[in-house]
C-alpha positions, -999 to 999 in steps of 0.1 A, spaced: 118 -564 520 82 -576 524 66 -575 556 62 -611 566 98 -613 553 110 -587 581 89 -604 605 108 -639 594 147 -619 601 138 -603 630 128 -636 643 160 -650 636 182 -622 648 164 -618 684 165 -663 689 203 -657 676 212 -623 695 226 -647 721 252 -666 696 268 -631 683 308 -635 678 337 -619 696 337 -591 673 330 -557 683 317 -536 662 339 -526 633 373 -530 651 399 -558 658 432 -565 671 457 -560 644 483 -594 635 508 -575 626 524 -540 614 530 -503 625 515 -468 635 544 -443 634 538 -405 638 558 -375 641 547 -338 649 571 -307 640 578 -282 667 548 -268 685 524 -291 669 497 -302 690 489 -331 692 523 -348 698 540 -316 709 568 -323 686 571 -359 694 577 -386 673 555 -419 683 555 -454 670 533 -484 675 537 -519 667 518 -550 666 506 -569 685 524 -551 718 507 -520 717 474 -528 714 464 -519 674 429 -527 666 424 -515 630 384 -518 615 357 -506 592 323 -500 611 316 -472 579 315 -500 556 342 -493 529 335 -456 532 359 -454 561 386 -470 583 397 -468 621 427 -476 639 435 -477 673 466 -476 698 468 -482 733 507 -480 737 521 -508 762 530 -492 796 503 -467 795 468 -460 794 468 -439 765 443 -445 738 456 -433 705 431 -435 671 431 -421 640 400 -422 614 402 -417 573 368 -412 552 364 -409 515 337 -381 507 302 -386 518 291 -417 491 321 -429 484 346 -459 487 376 -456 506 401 -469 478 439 -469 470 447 -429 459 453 -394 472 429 -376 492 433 -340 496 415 -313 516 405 -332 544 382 -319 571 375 -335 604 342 -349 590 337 -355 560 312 -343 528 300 -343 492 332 -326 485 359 -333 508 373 -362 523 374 -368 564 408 -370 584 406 -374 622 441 -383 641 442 -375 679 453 -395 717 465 -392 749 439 -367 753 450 -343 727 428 -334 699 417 -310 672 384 -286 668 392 -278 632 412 -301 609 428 -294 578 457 -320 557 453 -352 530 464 -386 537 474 -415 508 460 -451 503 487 -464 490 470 -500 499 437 -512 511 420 -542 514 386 -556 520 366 -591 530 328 -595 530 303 -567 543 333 -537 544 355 -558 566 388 -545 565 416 -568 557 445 -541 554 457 -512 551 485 -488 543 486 -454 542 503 -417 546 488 -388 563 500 -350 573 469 -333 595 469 -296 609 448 -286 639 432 -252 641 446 -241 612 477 -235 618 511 -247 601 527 -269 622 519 -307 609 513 -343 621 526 -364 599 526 -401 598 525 -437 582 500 -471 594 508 -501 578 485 -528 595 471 -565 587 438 -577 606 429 -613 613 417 -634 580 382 -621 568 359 -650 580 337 -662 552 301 -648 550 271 -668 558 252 -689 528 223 -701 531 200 -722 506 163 -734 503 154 -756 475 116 -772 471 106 -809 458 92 -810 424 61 -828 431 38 -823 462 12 -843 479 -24 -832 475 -49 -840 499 -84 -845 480 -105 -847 521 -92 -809 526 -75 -795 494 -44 -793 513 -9 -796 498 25 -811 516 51 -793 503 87 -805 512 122 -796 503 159 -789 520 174 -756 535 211 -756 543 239 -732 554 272 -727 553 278 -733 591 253 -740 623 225 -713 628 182 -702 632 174 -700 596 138 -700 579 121 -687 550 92 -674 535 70 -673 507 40 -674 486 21 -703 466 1 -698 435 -16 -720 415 -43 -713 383 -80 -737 388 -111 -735 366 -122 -713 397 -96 -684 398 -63 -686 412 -53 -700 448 -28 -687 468 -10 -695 497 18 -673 520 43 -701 528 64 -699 564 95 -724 579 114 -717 610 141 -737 616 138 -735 650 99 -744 650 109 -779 634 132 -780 664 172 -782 646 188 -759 634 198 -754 597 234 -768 588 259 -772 560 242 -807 553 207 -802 538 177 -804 563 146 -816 551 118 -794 557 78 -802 552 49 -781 555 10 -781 549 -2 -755 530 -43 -746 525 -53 -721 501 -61 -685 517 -83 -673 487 -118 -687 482 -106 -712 456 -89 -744 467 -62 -758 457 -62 -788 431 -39 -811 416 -18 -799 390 5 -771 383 16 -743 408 42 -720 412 58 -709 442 82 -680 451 109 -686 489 129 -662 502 149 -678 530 170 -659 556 198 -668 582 214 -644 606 255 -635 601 261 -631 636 300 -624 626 292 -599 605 264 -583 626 287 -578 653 314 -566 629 294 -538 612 271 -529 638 240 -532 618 220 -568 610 232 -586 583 215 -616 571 219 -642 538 192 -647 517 189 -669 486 153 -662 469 137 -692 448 108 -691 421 96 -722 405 68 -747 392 59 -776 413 37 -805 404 7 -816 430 -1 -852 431 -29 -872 452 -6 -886 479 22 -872 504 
């Protein structure tokens, strides 16, 4: 990413930090399904229990804040104040995908997949076990649609086993941000100043801060002139929205060689800030769409 391009997102993202969703970062209420569990004799982290959590009564938030490399699910039962979670990795580099994962450790590596189940303030040091992905689902940026899977874990090495099944559906993946910049075909040039008046539209696929950046070139008898290009939604005072906004801005050459009229080129990048997904992952997430094409400058606006 180019430096005035990271300048152009992190613009967006601090004006928008104020409009981020509901969702927190990788996890939310479950619509419907189950968490049940049962430990043998001595086992423990259910001392021998048997356990089982439904949706939407006892609080099941299912998520993926690894990206696809990971899921988490979490219980608090109804009538307690026990938090229950349980967290399943593929190996380090690796996407979590329907199939049988065996020698699970607590965290995972190169080699071995990660397996974390513990609540109600029981937990393990060392874990040992495999769990299934029977089935797994994902929306835009990781977000985790559903899931269903097996596990047996074993804490401390030792034989006695945790063994359980989650079966859980999340709310609808929302869709992911679009955003795109088109640029007029013909510009006005300005003979007084060698100044050009580019125009052209930027939409998205819902209300946000938006803006792009970019570069103008164009070839004269002299040697080339060039121009950085820069649009901020919010500096032209709306914001950018699904119908196409026109934009306009004057553009002087930065080299020593001025700008004439004829035939230039011009490269955009423009940007808009998912604040869904943002909040969702944990980590910024923006849409881009990137244009490169020839323009025609005319005397006139």
């Amino acid at each position: 990413m180019s430096k005035r391009l990271l300048v152009l997102v992190s613009a967006i993202a601090l004006l928008a930090g104020t409009a981020v969703s509901d969702a927190r970062s990788g996890s939310l209420l479950a619509t419907s399904g189950t968490w049940t569990m049962t430990g043998d004799p001595n086992e423990s982290i259910t001392n021998g229990r048997s356990y089982a959590f439904s949706a939407p009564n006892d609080g099941l938030e299912l998520g993926s804040g690894f990206g696809s490399n990971g899921i988490s699910v979490f219980a608090r039962p109804a009538g307690t104040s026990d938090l229950w979670d349980a967290t399943f990795w593929a190996p380090t580099g690796q996407q979590l995908l329907p199939g049988v994962y065996s020698n699970a450790r607590r965290f995972p590596d190169a080699l071995h997949p990660g397996l974390d189940v513990g609540g109600a303030g029981h937990g393990c040091n060392q874990v040992t076990g495999d769990f299934t992905i029977i089935d797994v689902s994902y929306g835009p940026y990781g977000y985790l649609n559903s899931v269903h899977l097996t596990f047996e874990q074993h804490c401390e090495g030792f034989a006695a086993a945790l063994r359980g099944e989650i079966n859980l559906t999340g709310p609808p993946a929302p869709p992911e941000l679009r955003v795109h910049v088109t640029v007029d075909a013909t510009s006005g040039f300005d003979r007084a100043d060698g100044s050009l008046q580019l125009h052209g539209t930027i939409s998205c696929s819902r209300t946000v801060q938006a803006g792009f950046n970019g570069q103008l070139f164009e070839t004269t008898k002299n040697g080339e002139a060039s121009a950085f290009l820069h649009y901020f939604s919010q500096d032209a005072g709306q914001d950018c929205s699904p119908k196409p906004t026109r934009w306009k801005i004057k553009v002087i050459s930065e080299t020593g060689n001025s700008f004439t009229a004829g035939t230039l080129r011009t490269e955009l990048t423009a940007s808009a800030f998912d604040d869904y997904y943002t909040a969702y992952d944990g980590f910024v997430i923006f849409a881009t769409d990137t244009l490169s094409t020839t323009l025609t400058a005319k005397p006139g606006g």
